[in-house]
C-alpha positions in Angstrom: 0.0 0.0 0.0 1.5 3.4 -0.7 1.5 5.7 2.0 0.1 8.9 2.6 2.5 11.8 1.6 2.6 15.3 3.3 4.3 18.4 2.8 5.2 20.2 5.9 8.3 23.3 6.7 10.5 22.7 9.5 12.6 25.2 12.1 14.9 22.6 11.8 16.7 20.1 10.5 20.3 19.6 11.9 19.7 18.0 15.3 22.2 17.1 18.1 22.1 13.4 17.9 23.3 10.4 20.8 24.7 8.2 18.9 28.0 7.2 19.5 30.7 8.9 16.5 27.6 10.8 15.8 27.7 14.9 16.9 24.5 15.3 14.3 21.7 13.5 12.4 19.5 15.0 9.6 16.5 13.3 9.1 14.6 14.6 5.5 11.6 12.7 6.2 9.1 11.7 9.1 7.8 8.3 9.3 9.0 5.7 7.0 7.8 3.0 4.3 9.4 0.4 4.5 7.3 -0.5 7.6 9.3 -3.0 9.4 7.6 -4.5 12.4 10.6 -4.1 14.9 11.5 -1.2 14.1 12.6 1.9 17.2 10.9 5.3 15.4 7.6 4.4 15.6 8.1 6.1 19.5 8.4 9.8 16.7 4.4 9.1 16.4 4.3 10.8 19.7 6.0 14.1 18.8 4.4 14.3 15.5 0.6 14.1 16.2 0.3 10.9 13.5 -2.1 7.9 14.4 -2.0 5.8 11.5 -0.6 2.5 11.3 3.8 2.9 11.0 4.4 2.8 7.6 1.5 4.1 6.2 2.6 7.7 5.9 5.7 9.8 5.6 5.8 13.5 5.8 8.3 15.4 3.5 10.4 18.4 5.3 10.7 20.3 1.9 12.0 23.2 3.1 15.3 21.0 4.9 18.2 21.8 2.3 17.5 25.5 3.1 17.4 25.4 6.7 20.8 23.0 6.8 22.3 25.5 4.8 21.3 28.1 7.6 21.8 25.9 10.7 25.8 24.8 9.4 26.7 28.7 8.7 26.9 28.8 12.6 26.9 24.9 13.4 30.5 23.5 15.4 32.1 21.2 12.6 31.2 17.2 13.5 29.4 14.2 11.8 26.4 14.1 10.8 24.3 11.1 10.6 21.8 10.9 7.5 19.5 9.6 8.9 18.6 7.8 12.3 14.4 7.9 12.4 13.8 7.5 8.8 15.1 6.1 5.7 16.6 9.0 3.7 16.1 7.1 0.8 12.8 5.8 0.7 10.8 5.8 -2.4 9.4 9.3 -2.3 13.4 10.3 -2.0 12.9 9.7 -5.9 10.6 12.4 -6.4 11.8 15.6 -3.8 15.3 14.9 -3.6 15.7 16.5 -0.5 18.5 14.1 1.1 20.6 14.5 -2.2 20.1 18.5 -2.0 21.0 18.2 2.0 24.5 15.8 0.8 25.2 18.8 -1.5 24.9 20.9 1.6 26.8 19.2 3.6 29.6 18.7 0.5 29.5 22.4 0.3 30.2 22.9 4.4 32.6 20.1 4.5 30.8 17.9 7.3 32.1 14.3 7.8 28.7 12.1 6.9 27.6 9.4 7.7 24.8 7.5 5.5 22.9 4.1 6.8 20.3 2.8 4.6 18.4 -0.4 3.4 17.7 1.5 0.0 19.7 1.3 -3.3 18.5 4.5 -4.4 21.3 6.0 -2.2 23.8 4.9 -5.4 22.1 7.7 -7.5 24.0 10.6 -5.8 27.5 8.7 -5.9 28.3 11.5 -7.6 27.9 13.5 -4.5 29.1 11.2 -2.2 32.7 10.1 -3.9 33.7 13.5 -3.9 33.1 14.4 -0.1 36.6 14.7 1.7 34.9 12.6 4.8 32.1 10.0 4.6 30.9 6.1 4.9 27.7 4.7 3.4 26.6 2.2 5.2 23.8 -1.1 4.1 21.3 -2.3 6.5 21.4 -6.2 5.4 19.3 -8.2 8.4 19.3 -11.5 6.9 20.4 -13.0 3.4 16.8 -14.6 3.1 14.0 -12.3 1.0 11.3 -14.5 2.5 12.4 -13.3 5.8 12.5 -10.0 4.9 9.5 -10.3 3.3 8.1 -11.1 6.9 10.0 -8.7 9.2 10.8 -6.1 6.4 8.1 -5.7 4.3 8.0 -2.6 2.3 11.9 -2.5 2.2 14.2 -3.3 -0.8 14.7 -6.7 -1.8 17.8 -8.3 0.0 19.9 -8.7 -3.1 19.3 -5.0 -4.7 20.5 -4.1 -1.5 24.1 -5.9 -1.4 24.3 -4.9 -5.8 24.1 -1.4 -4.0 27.0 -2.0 -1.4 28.9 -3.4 -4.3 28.5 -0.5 -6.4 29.4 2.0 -3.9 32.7 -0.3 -2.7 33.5 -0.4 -5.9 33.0 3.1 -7.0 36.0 3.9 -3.9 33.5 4.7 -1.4 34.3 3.4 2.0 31.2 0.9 3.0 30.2 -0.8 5.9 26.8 -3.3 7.0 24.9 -3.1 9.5 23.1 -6.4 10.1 21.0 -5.2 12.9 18.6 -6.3 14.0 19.8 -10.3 13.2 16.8 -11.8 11.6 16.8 -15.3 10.9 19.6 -16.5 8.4 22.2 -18.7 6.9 25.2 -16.7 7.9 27.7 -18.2 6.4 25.6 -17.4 3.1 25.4 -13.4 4.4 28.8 -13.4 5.5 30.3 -14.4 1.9 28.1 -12.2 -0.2 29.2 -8.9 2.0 32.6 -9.4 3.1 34.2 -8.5 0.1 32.2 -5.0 -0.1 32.3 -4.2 3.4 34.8 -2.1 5.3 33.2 -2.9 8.8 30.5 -5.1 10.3 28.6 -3.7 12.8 26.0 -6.7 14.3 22.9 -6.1 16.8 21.0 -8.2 18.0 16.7 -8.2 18.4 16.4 -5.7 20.9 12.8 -4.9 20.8 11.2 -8.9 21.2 7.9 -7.1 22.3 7.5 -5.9 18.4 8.1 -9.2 17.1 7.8 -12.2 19.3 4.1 -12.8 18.1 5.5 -12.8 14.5 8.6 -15.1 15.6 5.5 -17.9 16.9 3.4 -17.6 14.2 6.6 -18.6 11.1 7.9 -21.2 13.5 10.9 -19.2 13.9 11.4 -19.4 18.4 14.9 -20.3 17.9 15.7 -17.0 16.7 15.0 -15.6 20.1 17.3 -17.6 22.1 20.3 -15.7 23.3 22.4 -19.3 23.4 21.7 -19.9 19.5 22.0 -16.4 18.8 25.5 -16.0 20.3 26.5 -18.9 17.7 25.3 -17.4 15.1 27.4 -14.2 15.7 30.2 -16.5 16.3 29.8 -18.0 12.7 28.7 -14.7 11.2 32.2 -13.5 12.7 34.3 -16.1 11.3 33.3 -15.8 8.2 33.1 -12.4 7.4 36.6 -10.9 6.2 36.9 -7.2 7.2 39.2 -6.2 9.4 36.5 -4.1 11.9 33.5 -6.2 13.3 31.4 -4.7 16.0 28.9 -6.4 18.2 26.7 -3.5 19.4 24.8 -6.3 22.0 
């Protein structure tokens, strides 16, 4: 179902951001698409006044390039994150363009960036991105399975399109990492050979909000996955199978 788009000006866009590395995150969109069923934002519905079902709408800040470019005229010089509550490059990224207008923002100011996405949409503005003096691109790849994504990930980009995308950008000089968080059910040794060769750093999380999903786990016959015990060995075989030289374990 496509969601409900709205067009609404923010005060502002550059916000001071918690996450470790991270001094900033931009965040072009509210709400997001790809409506996965474990995922942390759907706590924004609270700030922004929206009832419906996550997933089902996203609201467009298309006034953010111009208020970035007036927030980093006075801004201390750190990292920005692009983007932590939404996707940045959701589908209706195709039609405003507002996170490649923000990138050329950034480019112009000179801010280290950091990009996480599940999207290969962010390969369009490769242009942008491989000429930045400081920045990372970074996959979300939960599982090597598109039936499982299919269950926990439903409105996101097909598994595959997403590691063509870390290829591209790897290839293209860019320096790439994956973020397989949360683990959903998989064959990691599968995962771990079609990403190590793109992939600067791993960075693994586990399922951290059960409540979300455990009904979902039950009804595809998929307990195991919630074990911490058989969880812990899949890391340990994600680990040693994956060659880059930087792997993470968040929890």
């Amino acid at each position: 179902m496509k969601p409900q788009t709205n067009e609404i000006t923010v005060r502002s866009i550059l916000t001071k951001s918690g996450i470790p590395g991270m001094k900033y995150c931009v965040n072009p969109y509210v709400g997001c698409a790809h409506a996965c069923l474990y995922c942390y934002a759907t706590f924004m519905k609270r700030f922004t006044g929206h009832h419906e079902p996550w997933g089902s709408f996203v609201d467009v800040k298309i006034n953010a390039p111009e208020v970035l470019r007036r927030q980093l005229k006075r801004a201390e010089r750190g990292t920005v994150m692009v983007s932590s509550v939404t996707d940045a490059y959701q589908a209706v990224e195709a039609r405003y363009k507002l996170t490649r207008k923000c990138l050329e923002v950034l480019s112009l100011f000179k801010f280290p960036v950091s990009i996480l996405t599940k999207s290969p949409l962010v390969t369009r503005d490769m242009d942008i991105i491989s000429k930045m003096d400081e920045v990372e691109v970074g996959l979300t790849i939960t599982t090597d399975d598109d039936r499982t994504r299919k269950i926990f990930e439903p409105s996101a980009p097909p598994v595959a399109a997403r590691i063509d995308a870390l290829k591209k950008l790897h290839q293209a000089g860019i320096n790439t990492y994956v973020f397989i968080g949360p683990l959903l059910p998989m064959d990691p040794e599968s995962l771990a050979k079609q990403i190590s060769p793109y992939a600067g750093s791993i960075l693994i999380d586990r399922m951290n909000y059960v409540s979300k999903t455990e009904r979902v786990y039950k009804n595809n016959r998929l307990e195991k996955w919630l074990d911490a015990d058989f969880i812990d060995d899949i890391i340990s075989r994600l680990k040693k199978n994956l060659s880059a030289n930087d792997i993470s374990i968040i929890c």
